[in-house]
PALOGU-321633 format. One record per atom (N, C-alpha, C, O, CB): residue in three letters; x, y, z. Coordinates in steps of 0.1 Angstrom, whole numbers, plus 5000, padded with zeros to 4 digits. Each point is the difference from the previous one (the first is absolute). Glycine has a CB too. Layout:
// PALOGU-321633
ALAXYZ/...
END
This chain:
// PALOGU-321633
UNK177651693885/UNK500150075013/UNK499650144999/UNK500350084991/UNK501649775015/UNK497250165004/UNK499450175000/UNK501450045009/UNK500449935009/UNK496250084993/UNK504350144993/UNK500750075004/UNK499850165009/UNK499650094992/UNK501149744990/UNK499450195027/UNK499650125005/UNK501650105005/UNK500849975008/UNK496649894999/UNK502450254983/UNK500850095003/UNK499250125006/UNK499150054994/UNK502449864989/UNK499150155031/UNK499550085014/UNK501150095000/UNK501149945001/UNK497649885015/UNK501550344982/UNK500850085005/UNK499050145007/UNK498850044999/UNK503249854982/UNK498950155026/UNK499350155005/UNK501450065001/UNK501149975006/UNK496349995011/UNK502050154971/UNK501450085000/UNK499250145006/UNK498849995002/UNK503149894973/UNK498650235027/UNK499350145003/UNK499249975002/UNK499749905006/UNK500950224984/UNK498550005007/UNK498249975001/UNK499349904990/UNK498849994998/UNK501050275009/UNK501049674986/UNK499149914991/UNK500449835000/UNK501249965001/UNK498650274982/UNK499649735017/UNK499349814999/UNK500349954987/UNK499250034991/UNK498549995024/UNK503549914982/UNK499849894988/UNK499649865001/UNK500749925006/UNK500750214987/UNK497449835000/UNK499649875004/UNK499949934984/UNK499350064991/UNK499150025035/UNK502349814971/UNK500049904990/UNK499749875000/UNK501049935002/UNK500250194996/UNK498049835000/UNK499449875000/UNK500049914985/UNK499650064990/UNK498950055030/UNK501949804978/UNK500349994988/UNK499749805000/UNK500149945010/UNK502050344988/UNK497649674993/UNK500349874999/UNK498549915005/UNK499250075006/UNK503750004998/UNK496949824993/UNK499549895006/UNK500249935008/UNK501249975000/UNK498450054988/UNK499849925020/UNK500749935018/UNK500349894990/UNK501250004998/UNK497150065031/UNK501149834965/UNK500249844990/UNK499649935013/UNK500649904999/UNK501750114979/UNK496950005035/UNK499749935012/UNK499349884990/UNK500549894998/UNK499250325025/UNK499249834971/UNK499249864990/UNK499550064987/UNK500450104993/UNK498349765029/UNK500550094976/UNK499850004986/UNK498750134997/UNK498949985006/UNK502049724992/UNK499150414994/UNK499150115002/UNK498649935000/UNK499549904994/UNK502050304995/UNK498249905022/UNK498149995004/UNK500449895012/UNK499049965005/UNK499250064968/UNK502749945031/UNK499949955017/UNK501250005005/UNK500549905005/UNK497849944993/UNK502650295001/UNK501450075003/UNK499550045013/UNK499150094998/UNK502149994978/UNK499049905035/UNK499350135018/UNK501450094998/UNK500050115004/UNK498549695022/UNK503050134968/UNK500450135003/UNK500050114991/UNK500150115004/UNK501049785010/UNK498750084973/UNK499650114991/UNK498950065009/UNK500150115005/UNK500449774970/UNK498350055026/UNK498750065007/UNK500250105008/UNK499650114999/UNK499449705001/UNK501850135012/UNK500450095012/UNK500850134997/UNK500050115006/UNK500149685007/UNK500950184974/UNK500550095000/UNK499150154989/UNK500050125000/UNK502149675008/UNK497350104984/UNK499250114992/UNK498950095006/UNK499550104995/UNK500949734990/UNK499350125032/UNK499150075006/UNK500950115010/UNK499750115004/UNK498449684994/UNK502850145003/UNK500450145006/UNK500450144990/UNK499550125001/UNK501349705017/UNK500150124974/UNK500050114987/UNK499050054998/UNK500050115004/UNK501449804985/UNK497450065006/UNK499050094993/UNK499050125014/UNK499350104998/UNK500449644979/UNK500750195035/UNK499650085009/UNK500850085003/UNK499450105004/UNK499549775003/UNK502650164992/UNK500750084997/UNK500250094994/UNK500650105004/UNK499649785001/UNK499350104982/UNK500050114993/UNK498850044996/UNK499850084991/UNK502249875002/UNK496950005016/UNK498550064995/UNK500450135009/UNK499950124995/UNK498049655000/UNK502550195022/UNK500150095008/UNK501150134997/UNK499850105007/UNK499449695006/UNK501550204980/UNK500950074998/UNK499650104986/UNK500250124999/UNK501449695016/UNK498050114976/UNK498650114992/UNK499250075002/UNK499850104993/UNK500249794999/UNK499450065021/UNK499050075009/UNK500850145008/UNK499950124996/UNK498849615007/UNK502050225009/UNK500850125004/UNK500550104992/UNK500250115004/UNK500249765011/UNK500150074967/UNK500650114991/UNK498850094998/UNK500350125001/UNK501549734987/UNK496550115008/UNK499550074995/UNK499750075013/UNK499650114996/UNK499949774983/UNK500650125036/UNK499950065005/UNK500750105006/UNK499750065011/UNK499349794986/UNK502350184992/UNK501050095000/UNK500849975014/UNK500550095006/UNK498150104978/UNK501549715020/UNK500949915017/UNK501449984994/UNK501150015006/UNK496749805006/UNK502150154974/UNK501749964994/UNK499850054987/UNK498950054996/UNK502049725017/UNK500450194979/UNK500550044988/UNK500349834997/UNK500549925008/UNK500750384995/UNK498049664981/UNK500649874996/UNK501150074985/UNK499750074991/UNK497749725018/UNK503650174994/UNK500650024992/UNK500249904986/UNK500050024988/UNK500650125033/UNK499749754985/UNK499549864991/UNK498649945005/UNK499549995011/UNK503149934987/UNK497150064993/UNK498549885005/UNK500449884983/UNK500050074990/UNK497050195027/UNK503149654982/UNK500249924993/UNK499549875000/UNK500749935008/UNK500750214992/UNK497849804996/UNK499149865007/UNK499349954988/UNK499050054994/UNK500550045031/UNK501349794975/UNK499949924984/UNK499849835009/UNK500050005012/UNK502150204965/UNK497849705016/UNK500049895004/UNK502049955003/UNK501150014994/UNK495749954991/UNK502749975031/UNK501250025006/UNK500950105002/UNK501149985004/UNK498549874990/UNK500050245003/UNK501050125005/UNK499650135006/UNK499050034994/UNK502249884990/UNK499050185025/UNK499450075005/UNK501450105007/UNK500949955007/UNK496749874993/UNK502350334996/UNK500750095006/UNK499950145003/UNK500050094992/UNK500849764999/UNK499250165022/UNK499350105003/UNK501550095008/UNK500949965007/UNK496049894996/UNK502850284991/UNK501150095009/UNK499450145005/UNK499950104993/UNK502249804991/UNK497450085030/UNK499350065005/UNK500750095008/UNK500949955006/UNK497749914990/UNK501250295007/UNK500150095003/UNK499650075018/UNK500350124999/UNK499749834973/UNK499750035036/UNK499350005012/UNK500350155005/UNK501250025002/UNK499149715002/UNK498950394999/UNK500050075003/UNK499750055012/UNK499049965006/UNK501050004975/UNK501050135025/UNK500150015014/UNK498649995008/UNK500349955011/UNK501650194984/UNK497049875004/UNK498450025007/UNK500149844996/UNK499149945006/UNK499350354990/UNK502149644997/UNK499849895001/UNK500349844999/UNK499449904998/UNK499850294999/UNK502149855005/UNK501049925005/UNK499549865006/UNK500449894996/UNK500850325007/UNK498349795004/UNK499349915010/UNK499549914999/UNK500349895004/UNK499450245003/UNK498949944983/UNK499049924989/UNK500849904994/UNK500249895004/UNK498350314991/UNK502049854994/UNK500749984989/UNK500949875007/UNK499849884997/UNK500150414990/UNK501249745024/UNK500749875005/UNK498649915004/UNK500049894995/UNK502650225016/UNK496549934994/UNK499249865008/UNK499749924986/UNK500049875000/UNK498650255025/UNK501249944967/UNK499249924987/UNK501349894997/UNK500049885001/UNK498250364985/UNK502949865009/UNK500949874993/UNK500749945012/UNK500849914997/UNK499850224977/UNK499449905038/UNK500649935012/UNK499149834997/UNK500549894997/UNK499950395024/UNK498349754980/UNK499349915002/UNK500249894991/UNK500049885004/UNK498750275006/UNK501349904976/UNK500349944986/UNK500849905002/UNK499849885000/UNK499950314987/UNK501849885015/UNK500949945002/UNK500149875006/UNK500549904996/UNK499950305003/UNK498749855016/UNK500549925011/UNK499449884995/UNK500449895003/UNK499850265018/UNK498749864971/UNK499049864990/UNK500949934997/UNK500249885002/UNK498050214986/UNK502649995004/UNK500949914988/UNK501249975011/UNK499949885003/UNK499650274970/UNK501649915033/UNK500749925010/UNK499449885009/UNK500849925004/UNK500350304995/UNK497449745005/UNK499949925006/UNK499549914986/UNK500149885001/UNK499750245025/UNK499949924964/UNK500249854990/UNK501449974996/UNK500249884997/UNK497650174991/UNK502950025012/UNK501349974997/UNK500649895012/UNK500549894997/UNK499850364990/UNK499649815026/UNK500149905009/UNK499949884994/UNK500849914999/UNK498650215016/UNK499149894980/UNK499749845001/UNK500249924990/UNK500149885000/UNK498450185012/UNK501550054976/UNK500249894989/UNK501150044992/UNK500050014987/UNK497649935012/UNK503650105009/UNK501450074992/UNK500449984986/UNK500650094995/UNK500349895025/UNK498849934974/UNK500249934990/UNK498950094988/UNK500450014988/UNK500349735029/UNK498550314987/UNK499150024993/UNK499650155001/UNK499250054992/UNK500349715010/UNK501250335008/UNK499850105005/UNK501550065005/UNK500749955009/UNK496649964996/UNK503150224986/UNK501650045002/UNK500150145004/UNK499250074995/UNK501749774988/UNK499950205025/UNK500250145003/UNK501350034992/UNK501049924998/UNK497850085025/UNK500950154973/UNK501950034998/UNK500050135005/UNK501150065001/UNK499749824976/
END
């Protein structure tokens, strides 16, 4: 099961992704797939806005199956920064919908 841990404390974003969905057998998993696409667009974007001095990554951590990012969001850019991981999220909550078993919030 892929696990997703979501907090917003202060001005900063903890995002934890951790685990394998086990939907099928690797190389024809959609929810690994689905979920691996949203992750990697996540944190390309959020690499991107860092180098554009938009946030502070305080963790960036991204190994196979796991991924943890503790981002920082700075007043000018607050906005940004929620639409990116708003969006992320809302990926992974609507796979979780669908395939709960395979996709967990905590």
């Amino acid at each position: 099961m892929t696990k997703v841990f979501y907090r917003e404390y202060y001005d900063n974003t903890l995002i934890v992704i951790e685990g394998h969905s086990g939907f099928s057998e690797s190389g024809k998993d959609v929810v690994c797939a689905g979920v691996s696409a949203l992750v990697f667009t996540l944190v390309n974007c959020i690499r991107d806005e860092e180098a554009k001095d938009r946030l502070k990554l305080h963790k960036d951590i991204v190994r196979e199956g796991y991924v943890c990012l503790e981002i920082e969001s700075f007043d000018f850019s607050k906005e940004r920064v929620s639409a990116i991981t708003d969006t992320c999220i809302t990926g992974l909550l609507m796979l979780h919908e669908h395939y709960p078993e395979y996709v967990g919030f905590e």
